[in-house]
Each structure stands twice: as C-alpha cells, then as structure tokens.
N, C-alpha and C positions, 0 to 999 in steps of 0.2 A: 764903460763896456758892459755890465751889469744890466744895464736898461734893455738893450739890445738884447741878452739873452730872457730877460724878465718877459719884455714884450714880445717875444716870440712863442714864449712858452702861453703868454696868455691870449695871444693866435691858437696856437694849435690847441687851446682846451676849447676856445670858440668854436673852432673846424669838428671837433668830436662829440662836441654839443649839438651840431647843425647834424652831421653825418646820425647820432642814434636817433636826433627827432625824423628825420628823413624815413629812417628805417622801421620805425612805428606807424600804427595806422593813421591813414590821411586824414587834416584837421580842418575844417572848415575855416572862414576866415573870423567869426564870431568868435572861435576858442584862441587863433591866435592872437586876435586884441582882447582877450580874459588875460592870456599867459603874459603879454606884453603888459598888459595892468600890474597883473599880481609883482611881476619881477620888477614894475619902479616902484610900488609902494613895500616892498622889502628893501629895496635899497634908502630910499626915505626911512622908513623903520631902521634900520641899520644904523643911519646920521644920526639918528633924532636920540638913538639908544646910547650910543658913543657920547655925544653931545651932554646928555643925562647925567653919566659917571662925569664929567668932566666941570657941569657947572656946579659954582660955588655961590647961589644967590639961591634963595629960598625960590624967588618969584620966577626966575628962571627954569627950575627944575621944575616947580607945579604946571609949566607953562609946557614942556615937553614932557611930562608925564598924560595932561591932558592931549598931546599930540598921538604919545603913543596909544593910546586909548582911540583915540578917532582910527588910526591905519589899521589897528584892530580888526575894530569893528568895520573898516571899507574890503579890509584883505576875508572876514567871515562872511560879509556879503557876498564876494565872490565863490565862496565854498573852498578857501585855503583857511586850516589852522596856521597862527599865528606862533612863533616860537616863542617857549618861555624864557 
C-alpha cells in the first residue's frame, strides 16, 4: 500500500516540476537536451557517490573517485556547478 501512495506523490512532484518549467520562459530545444544531460549525469553522480561510501576495496573507490571527477568535469562543461 505504501508504494501506491509513494508513487503518486512522486507523480504529482513530476506534474509541479512540468507545470513551473512550463510557467517560465519558453526554452529552446538545445537547453532542453543541456537540462536533460545535466539531470542524468547528477543522477550518475548520485550512484557513483553512494556507491563511493559503500566500497570496501581501495581499487574500487580510486576507480569512482575518478568517475566522480569525469561527471564533474562533463556537468562544468555544461555550466552546472557540481555539488560538494
């Protein structure tokens, strides 16, 4: 039953998300594929961050520390800072 009420609520935060972008100036399609970039590579950054605290092997963390470092640096190319 939880699911149900989880998944709906993360409906309607989608719906309110759509609804204030809509209500802002009109974006071309060039910034909607930036915006659609920037938001997989935070959600990558996100894994990769989680993932980080979570391995236990040297080689493994070096391995998504250099990851985080690349999203970085793909998310500053876009002109998004990167959260610390």
């Amino acid at each position: 039953m939880a699911r149900g009420w989880e998944s709906k609520s993360v409906e309607a935060q989608q719906e309110d998300a759509t609804r204030t972008e809509a209500r802002g100036a009109p974006v071309g399609p060039d910034e909607v594929v930036r915006r659609q970039e920037i938001k997989s590579l935070l959600l990558s950054r996100a894994r990769a961050e989680a993932d980080r605290h979570t391995a236990s092997q040297p080689a493994r963390r070096a391995a998504l520390d250099a990851a985080l470092r690349e999203l970085d640096a793909r998310l500053a190319a876009l002109g998004h800072v990167a959260p610390e």
